[in-house]
FILODREN-957886 format. One record per atom (N, C-alpha, C): atom name; x, y, z. Coordinates in Angstrom, 2 decimals, decimal comma, always signed. Layout:
<pt><site>CA</site><x>X</x><y>Y</y><z>Z</z></pt>
...
//
This chain:
<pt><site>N</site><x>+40,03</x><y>+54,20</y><z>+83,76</z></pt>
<pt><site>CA</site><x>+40,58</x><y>+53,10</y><z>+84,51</z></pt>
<pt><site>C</site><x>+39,43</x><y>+52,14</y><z>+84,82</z></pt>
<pt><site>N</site><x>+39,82</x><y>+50,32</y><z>+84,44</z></pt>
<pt><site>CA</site><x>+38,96</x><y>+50,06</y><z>+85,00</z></pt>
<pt><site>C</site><x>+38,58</x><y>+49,28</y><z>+86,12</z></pt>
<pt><site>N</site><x>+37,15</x><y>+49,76</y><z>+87,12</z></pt>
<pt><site>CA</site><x>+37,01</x><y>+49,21</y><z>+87,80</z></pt>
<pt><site>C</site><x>+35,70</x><y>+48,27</y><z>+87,95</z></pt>
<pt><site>N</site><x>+35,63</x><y>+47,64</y><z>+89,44</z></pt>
<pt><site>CA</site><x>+34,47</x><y>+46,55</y><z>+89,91</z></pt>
<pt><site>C</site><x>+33,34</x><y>+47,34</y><z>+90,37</z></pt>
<pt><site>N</site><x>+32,34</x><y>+47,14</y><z>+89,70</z></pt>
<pt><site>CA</site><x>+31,07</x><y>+47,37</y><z>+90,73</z></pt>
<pt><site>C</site><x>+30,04</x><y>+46,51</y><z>+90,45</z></pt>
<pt><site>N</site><x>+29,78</x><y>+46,30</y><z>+91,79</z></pt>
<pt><site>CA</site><x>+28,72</x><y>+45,02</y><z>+91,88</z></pt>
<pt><site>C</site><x>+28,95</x><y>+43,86</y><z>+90,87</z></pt>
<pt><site>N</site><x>+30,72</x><y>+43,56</y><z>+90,82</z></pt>
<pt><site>CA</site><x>+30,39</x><y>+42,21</y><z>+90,00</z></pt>
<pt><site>C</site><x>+31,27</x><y>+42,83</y><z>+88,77</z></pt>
<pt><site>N</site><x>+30,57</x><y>+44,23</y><z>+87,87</z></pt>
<pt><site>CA</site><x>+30,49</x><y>+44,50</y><z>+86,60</z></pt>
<pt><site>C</site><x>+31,36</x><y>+45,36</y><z>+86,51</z></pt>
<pt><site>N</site><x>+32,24</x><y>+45,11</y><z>+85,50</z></pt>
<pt><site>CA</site><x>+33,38</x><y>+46,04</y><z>+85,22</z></pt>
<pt><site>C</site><x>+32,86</x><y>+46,90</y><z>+84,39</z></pt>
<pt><site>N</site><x>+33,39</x><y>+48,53</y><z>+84,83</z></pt>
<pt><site>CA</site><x>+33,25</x><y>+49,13</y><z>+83,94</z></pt>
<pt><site>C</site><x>+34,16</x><y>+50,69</y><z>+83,97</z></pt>
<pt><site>N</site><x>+34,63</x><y>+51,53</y><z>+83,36</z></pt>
<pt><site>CA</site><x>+35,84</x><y>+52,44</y><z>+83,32</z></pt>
<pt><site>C</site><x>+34,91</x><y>+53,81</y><z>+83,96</z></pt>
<pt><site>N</site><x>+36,40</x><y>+54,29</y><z>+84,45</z></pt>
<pt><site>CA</site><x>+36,12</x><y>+55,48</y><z>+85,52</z></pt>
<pt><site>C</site><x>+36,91</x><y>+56,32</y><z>+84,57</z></pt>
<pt><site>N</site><x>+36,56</x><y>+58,17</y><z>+84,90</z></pt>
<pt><site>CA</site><x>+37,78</x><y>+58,84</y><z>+84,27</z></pt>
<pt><site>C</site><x>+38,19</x><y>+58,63</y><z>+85,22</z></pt>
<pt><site>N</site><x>+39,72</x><y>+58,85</y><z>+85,24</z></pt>
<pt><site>CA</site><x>+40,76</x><y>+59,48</y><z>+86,78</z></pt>
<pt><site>C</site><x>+40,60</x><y>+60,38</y><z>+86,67</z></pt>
<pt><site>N</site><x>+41,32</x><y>+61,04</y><z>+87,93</z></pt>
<pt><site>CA</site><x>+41,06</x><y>+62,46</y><z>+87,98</z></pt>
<pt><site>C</site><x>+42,30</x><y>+63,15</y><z>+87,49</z></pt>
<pt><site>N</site><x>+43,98</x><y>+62,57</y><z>+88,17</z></pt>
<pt><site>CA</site><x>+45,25</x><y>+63,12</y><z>+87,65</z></pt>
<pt><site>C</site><x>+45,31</x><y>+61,99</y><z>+86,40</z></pt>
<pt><site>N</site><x>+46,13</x><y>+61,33</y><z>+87,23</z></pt>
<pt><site>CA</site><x>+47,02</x><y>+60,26</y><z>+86,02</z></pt>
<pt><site>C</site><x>+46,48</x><y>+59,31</y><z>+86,39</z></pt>
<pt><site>N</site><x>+46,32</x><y>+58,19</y><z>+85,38</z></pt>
<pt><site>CA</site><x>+45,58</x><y>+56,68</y><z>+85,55</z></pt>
<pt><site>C</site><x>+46,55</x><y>+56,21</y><z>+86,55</z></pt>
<pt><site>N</site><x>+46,54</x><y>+55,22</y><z>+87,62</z></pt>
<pt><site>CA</site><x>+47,89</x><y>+54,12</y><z>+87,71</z></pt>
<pt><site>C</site><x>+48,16</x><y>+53,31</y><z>+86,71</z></pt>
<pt><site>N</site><x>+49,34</x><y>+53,50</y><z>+86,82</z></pt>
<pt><site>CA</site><x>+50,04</x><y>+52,58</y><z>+86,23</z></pt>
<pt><site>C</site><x>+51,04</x><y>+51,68</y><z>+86,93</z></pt>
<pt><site>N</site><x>+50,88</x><y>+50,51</y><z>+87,23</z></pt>
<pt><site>CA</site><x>+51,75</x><y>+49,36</y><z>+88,33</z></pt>
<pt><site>C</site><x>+52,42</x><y>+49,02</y><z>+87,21</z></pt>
<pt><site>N</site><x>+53,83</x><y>+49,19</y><z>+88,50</z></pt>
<pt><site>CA</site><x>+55,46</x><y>+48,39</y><z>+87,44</z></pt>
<pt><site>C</site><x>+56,17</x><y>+47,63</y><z>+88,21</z></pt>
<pt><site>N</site><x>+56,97</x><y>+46,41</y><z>+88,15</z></pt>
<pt><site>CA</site><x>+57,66</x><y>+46,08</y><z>+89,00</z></pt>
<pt><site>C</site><x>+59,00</x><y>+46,64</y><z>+89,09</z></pt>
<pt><site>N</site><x>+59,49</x><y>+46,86</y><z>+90,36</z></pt>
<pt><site>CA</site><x>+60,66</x><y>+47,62</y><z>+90,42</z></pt>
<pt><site>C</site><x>+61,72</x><y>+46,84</y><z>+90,17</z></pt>
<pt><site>N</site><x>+62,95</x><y>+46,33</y><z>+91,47</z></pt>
<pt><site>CA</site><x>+64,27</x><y>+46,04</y><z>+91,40</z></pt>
<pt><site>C</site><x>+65,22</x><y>+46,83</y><z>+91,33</z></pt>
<pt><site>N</site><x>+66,46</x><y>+46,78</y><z>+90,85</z></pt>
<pt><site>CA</site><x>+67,09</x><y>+47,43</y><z>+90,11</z></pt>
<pt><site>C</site><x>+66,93</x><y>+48,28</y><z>+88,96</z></pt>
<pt><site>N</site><x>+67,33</x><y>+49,48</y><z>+89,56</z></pt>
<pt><site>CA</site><x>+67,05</x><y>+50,61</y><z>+88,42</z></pt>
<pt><site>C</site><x>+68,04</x><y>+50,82</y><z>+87,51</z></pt>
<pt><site>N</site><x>+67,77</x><y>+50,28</y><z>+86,60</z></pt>
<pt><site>CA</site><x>+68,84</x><y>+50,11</y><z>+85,06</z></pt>
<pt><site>C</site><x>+69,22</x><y>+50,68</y><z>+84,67</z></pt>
<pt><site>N</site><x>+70,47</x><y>+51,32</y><z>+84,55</z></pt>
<pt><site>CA</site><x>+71,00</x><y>+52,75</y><z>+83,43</z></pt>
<pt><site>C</site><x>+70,43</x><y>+52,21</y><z>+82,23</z></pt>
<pt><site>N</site><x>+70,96</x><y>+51,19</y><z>+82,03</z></pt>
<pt><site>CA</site><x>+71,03</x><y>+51,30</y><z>+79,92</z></pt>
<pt><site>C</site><x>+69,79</x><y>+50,75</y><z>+79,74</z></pt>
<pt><site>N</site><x>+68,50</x><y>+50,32</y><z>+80,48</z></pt>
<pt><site>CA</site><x>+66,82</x><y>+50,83</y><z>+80,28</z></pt>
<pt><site>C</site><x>+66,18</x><y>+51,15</y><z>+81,09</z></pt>
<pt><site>N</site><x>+66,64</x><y>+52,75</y><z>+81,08</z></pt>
<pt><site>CA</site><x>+65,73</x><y>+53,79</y><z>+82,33</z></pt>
<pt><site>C</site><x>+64,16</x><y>+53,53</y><z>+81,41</z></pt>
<pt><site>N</site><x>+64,02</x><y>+53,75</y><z>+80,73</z></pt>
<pt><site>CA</site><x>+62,48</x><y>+53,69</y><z>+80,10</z></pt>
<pt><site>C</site><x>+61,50</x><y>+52,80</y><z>+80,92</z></pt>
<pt><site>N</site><x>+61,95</x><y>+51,94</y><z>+81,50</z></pt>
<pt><site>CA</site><x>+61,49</x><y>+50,36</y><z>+81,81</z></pt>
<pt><site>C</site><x>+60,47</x><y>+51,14</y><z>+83,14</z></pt>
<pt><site>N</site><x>+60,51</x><y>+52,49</y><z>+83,45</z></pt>
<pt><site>CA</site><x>+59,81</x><y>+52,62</y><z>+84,45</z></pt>
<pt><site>C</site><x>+58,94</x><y>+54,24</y><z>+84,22</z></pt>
<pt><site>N</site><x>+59,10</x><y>+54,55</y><z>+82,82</z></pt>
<pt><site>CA</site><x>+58,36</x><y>+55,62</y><z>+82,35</z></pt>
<pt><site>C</site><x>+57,33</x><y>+55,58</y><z>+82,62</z></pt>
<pt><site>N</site><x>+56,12</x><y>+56,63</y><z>+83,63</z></pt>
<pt><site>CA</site><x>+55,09</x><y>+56,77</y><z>+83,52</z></pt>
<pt><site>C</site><x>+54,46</x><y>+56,14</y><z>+84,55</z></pt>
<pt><site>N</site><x>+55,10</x><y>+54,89</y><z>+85,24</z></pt>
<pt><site>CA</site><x>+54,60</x><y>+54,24</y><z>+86,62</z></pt>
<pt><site>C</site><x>+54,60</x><y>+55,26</y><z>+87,47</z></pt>
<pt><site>N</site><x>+53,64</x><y>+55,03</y><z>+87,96</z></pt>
<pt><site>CA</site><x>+53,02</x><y>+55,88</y><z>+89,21</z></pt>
<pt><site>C</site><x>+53,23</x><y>+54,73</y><z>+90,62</z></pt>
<pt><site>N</site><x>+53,18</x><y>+53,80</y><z>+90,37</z></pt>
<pt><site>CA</site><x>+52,90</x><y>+52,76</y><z>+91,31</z></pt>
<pt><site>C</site><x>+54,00</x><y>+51,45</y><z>+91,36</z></pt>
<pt><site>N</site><x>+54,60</x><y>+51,40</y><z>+92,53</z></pt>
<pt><site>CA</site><x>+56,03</x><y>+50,21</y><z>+92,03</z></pt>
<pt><site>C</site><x>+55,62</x><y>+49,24</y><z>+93,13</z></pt>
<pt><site>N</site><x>+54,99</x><y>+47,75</y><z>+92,49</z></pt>
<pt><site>CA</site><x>+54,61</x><y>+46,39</y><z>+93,57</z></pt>
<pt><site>C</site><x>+55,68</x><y>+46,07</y><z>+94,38</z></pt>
<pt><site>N</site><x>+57,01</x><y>+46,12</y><z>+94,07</z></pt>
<pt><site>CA</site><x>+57,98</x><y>+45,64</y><z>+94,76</z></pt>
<pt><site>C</site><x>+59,26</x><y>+46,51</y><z>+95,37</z></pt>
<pt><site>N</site><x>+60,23</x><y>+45,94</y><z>+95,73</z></pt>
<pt><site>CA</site><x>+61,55</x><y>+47,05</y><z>+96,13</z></pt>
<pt><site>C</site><x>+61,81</x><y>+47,48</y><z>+94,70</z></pt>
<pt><site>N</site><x>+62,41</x><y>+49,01</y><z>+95,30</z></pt>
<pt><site>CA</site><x>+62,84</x><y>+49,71</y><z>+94,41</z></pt>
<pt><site>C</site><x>+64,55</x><y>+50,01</y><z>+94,67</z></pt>
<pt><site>N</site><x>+65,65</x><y>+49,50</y><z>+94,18</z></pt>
<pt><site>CA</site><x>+66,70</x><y>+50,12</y><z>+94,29</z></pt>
<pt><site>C</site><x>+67,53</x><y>+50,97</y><z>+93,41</z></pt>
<pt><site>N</site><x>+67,92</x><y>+52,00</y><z>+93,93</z></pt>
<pt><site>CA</site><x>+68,32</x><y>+53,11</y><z>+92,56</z></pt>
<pt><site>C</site><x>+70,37</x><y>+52,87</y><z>+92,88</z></pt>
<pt><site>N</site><x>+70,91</x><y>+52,50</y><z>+92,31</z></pt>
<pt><site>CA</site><x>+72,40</x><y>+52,64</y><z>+92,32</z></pt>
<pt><site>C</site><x>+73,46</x><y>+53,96</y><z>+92,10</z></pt>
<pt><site>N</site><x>+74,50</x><y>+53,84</y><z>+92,38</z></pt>
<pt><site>CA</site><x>+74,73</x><y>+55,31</y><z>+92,28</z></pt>
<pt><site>C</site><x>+74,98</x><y>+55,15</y><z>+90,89</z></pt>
<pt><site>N</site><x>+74,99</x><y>+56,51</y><z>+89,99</z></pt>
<pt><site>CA</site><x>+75,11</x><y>+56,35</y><z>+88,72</z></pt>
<pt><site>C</site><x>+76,84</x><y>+56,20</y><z>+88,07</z></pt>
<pt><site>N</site><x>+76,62</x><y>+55,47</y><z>+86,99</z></pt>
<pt><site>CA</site><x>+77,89</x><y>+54,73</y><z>+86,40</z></pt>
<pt><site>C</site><x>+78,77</x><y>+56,23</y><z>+85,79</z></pt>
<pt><site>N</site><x>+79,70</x><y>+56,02</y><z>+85,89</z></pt>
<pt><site>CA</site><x>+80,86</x><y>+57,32</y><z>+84,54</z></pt>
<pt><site>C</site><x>+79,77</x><y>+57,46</y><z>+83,61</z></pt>
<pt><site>N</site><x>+80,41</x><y>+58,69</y><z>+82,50</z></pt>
<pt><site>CA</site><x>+79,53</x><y>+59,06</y><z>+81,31</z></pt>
<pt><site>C</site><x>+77,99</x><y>+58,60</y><z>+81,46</z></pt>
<pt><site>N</site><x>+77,10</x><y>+58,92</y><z>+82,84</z></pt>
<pt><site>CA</site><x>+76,04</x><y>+58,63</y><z>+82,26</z></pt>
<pt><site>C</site><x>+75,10</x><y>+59,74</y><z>+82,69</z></pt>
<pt><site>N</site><x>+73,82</x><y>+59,95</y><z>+82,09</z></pt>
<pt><site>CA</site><x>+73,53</x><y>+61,82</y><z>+81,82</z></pt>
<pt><site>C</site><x>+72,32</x><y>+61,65</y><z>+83,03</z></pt>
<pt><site>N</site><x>+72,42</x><y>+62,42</y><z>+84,57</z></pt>
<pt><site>CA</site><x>+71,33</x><y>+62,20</y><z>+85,26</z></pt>
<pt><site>C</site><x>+69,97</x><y>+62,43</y><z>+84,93</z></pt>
<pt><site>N</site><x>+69,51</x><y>+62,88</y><z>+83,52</z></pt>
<pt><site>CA</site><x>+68,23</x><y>+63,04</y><z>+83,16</z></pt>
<pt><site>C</site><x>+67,53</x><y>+62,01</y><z>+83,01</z></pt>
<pt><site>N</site><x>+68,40</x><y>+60,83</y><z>+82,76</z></pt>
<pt><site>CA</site><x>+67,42</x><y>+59,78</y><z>+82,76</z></pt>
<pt><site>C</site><x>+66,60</x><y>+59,36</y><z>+84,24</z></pt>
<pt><site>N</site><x>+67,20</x><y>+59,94</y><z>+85,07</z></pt>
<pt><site>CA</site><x>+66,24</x><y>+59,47</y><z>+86,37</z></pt>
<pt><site>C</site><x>+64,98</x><y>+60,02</y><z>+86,70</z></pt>
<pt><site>N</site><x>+64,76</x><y>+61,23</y><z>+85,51</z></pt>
<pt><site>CA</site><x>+63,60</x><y>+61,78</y><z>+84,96</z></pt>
<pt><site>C</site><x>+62,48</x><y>+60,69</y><z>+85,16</z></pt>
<pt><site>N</site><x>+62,47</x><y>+59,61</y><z>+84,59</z></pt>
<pt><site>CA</site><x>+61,77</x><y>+58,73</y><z>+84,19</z></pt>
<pt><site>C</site><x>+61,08</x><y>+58,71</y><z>+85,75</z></pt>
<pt><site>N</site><x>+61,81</x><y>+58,74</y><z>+87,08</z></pt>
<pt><site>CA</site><x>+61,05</x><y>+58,32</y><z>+88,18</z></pt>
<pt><site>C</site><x>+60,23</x><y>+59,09</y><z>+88,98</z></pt>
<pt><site>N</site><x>+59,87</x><y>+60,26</y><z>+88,55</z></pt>
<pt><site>CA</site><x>+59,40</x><y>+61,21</y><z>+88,49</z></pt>
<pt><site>C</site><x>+57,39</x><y>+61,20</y><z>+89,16</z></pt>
<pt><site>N</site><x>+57,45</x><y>+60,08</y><z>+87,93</z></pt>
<pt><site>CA</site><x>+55,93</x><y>+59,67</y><z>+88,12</z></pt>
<pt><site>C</site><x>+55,37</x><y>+59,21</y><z>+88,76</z></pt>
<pt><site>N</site><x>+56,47</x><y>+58,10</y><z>+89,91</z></pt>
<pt><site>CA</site><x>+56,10</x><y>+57,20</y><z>+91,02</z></pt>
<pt><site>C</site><x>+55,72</x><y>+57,81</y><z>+92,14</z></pt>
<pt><site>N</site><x>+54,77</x><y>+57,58</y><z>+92,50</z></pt>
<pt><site>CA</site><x>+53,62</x><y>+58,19</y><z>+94,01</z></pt>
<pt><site>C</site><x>+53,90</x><y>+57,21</y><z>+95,33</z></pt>
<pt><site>N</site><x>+53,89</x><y>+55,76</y><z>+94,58</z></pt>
<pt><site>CA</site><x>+54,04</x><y>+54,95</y><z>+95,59</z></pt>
<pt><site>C</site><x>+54,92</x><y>+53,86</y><z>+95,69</z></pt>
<pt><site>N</site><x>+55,83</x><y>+53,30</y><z>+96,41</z></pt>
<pt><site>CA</site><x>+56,58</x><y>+52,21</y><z>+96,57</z></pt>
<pt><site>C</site><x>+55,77</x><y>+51,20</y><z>+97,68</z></pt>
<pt><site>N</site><x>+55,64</x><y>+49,64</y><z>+97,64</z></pt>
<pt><site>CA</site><x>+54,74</x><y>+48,75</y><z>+98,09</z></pt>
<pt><site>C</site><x>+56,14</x><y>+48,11</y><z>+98,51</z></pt>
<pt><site>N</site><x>+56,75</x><y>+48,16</y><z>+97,99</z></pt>
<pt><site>CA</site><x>+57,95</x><y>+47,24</y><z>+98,59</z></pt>
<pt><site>C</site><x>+58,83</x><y>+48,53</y><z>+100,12</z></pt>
<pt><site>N</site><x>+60,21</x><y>+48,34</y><z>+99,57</z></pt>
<pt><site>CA</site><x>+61,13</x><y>+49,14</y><z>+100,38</z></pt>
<pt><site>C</site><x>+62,01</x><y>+49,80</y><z>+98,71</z></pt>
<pt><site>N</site><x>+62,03</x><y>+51,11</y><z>+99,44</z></pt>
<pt><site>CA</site><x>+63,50</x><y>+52,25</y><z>+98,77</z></pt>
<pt><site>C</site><x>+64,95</x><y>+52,13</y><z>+99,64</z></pt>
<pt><site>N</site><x>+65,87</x><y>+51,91</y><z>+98,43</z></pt>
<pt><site>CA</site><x>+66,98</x><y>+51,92</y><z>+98,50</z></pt>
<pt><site>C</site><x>+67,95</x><y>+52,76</y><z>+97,35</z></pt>
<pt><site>N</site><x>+68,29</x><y>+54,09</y><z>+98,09</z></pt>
<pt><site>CA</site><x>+68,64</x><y>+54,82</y><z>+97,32</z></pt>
<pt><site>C</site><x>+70,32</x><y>+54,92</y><z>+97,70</z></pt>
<pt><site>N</site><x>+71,14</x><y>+54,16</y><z>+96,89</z></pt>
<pt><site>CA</site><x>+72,73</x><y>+54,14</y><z>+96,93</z></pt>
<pt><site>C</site><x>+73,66</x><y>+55,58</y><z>+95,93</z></pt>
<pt><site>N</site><x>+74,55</x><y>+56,28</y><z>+97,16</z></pt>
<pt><site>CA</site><x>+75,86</x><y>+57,00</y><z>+96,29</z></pt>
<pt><site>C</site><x>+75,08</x><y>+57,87</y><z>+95,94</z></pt>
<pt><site>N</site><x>+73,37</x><y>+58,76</y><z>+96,59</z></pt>
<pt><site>CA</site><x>+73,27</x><y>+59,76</y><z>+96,53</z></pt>
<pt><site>C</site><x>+73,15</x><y>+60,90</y><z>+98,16</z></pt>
<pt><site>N</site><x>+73,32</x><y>+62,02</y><z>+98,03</z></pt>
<pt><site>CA</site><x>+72,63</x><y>+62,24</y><z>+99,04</z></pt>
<pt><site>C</site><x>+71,29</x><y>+62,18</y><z>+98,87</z></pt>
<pt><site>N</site><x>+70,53</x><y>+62,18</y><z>+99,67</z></pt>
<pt><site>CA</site><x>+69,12</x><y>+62,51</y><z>+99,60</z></pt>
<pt><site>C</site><x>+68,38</x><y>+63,93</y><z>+99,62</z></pt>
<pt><site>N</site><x>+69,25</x><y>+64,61</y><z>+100,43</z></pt>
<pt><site>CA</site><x>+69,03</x><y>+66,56</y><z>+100,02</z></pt>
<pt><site>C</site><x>+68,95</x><y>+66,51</y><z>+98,75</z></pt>
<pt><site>N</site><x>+69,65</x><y>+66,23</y><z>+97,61</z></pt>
<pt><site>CA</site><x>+69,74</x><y>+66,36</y><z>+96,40</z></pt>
<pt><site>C</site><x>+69,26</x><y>+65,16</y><z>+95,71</z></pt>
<pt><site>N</site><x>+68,54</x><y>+64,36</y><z>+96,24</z></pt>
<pt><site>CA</site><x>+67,89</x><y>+63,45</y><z>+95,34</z></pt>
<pt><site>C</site><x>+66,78</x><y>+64,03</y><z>+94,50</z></pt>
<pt><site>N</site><x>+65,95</x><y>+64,91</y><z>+93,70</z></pt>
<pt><site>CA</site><x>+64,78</x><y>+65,29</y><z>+93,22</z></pt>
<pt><site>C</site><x>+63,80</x><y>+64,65</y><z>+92,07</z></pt>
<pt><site>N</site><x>+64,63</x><y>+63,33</y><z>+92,14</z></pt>
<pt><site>CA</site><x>+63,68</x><y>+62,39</y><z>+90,68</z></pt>
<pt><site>C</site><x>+62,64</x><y>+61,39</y><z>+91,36</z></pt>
<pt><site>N</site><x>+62,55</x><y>+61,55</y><z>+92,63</z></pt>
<pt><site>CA</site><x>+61,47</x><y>+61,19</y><z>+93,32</z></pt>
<pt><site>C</site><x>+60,27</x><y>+62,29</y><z>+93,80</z></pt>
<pt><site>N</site><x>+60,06</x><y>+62,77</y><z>+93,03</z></pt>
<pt><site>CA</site><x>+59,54</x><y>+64,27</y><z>+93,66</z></pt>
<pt><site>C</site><x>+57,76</x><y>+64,09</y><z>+94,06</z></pt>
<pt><site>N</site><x>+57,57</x><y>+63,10</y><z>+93,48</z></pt>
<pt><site>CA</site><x>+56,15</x><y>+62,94</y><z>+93,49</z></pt>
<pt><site>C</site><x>+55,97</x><y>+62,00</y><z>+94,55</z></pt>
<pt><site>N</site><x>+56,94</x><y>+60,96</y><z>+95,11</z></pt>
<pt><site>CA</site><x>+56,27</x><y>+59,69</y><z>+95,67</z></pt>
<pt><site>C</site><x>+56,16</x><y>+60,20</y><z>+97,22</z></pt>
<pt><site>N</site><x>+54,90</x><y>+59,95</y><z>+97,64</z></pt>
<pt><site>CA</site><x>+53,69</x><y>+60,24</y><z>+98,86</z></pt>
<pt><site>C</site><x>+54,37</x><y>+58,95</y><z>+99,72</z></pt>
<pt><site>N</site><x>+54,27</x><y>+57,66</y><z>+99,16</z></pt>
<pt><site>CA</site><x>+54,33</x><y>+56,77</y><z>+100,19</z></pt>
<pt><site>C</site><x>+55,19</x><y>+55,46</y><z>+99,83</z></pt>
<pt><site>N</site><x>+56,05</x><y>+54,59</y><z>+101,08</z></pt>
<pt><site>CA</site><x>+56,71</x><y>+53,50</y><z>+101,02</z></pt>
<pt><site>C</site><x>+56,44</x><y>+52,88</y><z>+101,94</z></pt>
<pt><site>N</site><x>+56,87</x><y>+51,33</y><z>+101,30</z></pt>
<pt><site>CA</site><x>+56,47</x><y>+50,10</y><z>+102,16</z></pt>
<pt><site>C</site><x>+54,93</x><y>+49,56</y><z>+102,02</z></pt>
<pt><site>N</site><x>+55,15</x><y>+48,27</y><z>+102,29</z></pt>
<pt><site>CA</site><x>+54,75</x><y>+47,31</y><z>+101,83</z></pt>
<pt><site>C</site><x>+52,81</x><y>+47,80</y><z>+102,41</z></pt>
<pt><site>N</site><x>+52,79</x><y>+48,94</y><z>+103,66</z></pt>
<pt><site>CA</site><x>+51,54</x><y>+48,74</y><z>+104,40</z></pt>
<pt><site>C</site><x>+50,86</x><y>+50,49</y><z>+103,89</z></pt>
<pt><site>N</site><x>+52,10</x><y>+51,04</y><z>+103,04</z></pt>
<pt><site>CA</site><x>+51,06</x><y>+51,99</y><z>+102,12</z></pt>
<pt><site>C</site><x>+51,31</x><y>+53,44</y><z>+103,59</z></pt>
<pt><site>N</site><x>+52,26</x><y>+53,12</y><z>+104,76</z></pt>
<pt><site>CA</site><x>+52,17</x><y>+54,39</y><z>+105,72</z></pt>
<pt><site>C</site><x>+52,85</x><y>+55,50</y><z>+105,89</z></pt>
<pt><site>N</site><x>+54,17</x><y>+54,86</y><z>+105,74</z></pt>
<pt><site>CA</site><x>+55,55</x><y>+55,39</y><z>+105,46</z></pt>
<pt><site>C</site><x>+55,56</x><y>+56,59</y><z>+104,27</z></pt>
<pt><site>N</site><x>+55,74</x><y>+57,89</y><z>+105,16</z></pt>
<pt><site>CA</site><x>+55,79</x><y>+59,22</y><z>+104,35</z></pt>
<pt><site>C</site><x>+56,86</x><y>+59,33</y><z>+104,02</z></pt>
<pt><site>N</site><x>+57,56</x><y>+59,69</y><z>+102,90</z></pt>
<pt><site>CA</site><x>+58,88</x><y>+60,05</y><z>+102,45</z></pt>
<pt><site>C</site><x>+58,79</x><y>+61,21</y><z>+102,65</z></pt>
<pt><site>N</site><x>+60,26</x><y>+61,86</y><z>+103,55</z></pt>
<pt><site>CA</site><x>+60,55</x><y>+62,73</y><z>+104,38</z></pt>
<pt><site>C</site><x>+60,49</x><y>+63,87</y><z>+103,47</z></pt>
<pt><site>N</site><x>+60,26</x><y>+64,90</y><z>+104,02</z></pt>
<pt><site>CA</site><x>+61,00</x><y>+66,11</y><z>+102,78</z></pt>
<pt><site>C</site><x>+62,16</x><y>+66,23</y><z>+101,97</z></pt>
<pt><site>N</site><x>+63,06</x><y>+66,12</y><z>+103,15</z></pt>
<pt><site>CA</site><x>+64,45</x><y>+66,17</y><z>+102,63</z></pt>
<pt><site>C</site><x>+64,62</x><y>+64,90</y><z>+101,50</z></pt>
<pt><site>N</site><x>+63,90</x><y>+64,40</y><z>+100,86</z></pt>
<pt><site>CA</site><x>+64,25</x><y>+62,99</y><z>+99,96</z></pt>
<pt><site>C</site><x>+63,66</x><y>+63,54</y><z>+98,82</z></pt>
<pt><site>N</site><x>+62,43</x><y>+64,11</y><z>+98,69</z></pt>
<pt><site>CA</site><x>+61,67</x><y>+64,91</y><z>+97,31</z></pt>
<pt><site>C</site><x>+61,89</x><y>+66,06</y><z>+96,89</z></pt>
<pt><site>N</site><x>+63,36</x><y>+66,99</y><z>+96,97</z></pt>
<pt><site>CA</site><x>+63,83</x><y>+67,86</y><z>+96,37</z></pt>
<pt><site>C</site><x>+63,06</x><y>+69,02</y><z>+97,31</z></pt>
<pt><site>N</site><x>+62,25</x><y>+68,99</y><z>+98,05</z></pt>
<pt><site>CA</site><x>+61,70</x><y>+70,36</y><z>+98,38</z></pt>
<pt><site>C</site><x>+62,81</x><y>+70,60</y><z>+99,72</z></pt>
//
């Protein structure tokens, strides 16, 4: 990853996963991909409840996100059983806001 020092850019290993920043919005059935692998979402994130015939693995994809900078809006699930957020540590815009247990499947 790269970063600033003194001026001069130059690449770090990471230690887990690089970031990767995505902008959120609306979370798309027909292109869940659009958020594969982000670790990091600049803006609101809203997830909808899911449409007829559609297979919940794709929410797989959100898996990777650690952090929301905006606000979560999670519609037409419970949250006991939400688990495709399993990784994200923190929401809102000031980086403080712990996502509760009951929201990350544990």
């Amino acid at each position: 990853m790269p970063v600033a020092n003194n001026g001069t850019m130059r690449c770090v290993i990471c230690n887990d996963t690089c970031p990767k920043k995505c902008t959120g919005g609306v979370f798309d059935y027909n292109y869940p991909g659009k958020l594969s692998g982000c670790t990091v979402i600049t803006t609101d994130l809203r997830i909808l409840s899911v449409p007829v015939n559609v297979n919940l693995s794709i929410l797989n994809d959100l898996n990777d996100i650690r952090e929301i900078r905006g606000s979560l809006d999670i519609s037409g699930f419970n949250k006991e059983t939400f688990p495709y957020l399993s990784n994200l540590k923190t929401v809102g815009n000031d980086s403080t806001q712990v996502l509760s247990q009951s929201c990350n499947g544990s």
